[in-house]
N, C-alpha and C positions, 0 to 999 in steps of 0.2 A: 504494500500500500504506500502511493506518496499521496502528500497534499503539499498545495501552492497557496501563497494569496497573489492572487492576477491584480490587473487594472480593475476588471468590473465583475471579479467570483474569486468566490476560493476552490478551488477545483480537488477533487478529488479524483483517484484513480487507484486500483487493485482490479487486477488479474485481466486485463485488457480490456477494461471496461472505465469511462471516464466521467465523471456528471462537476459539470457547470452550478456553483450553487449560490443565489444570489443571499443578499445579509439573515434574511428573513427563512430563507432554506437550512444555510448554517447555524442559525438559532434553534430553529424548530428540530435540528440532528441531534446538536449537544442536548437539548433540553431532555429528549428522548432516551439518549445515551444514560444521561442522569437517574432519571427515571429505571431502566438496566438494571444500573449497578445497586440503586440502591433497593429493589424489588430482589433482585437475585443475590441480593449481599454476596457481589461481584466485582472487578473492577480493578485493571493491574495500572501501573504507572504508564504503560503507555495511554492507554484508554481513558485515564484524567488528562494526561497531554493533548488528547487529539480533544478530548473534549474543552479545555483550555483553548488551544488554536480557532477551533473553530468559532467561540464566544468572541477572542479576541481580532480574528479575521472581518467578523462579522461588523466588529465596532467601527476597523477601521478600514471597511469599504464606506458603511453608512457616513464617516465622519468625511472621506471624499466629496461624497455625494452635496454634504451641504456646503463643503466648501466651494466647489464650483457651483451648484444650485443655485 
């Protein structure tokens, strides 16, 4: 698995498969993730990592957004 934060996503990708995700998608992932680990009282350091990136990914596409907006 990588992740990117791009210009306008933070992109994910694993096993040749790639999705575009805009602030509101990468929110709605970690939130979900969250939800996982703490249902399955599960959840290794990467998996706070990516769900960390992607919160913070997320921030700072929307903080783009309003800067040129």
């Amino acid at each position: 698995m990588s992740i990117a934060l791009e210009e306008n996503s933070v992109t994910l990708s694993c096993r040749g498969e790639t999705a575009l995700l805009s602030a509101t998608e990468a929110r709605d992932i970690a939130t979900r993730l969250e939800q996982v680990v703490a249902s399955e009282d599960w959840g290794d350091g990467d998996t706070r990592d990516l769900i960390v990136f992607l919160r913070r990914g997320a921030d700072t596409l929307e903080g783009d957004k309003a800067e040129s907006g």
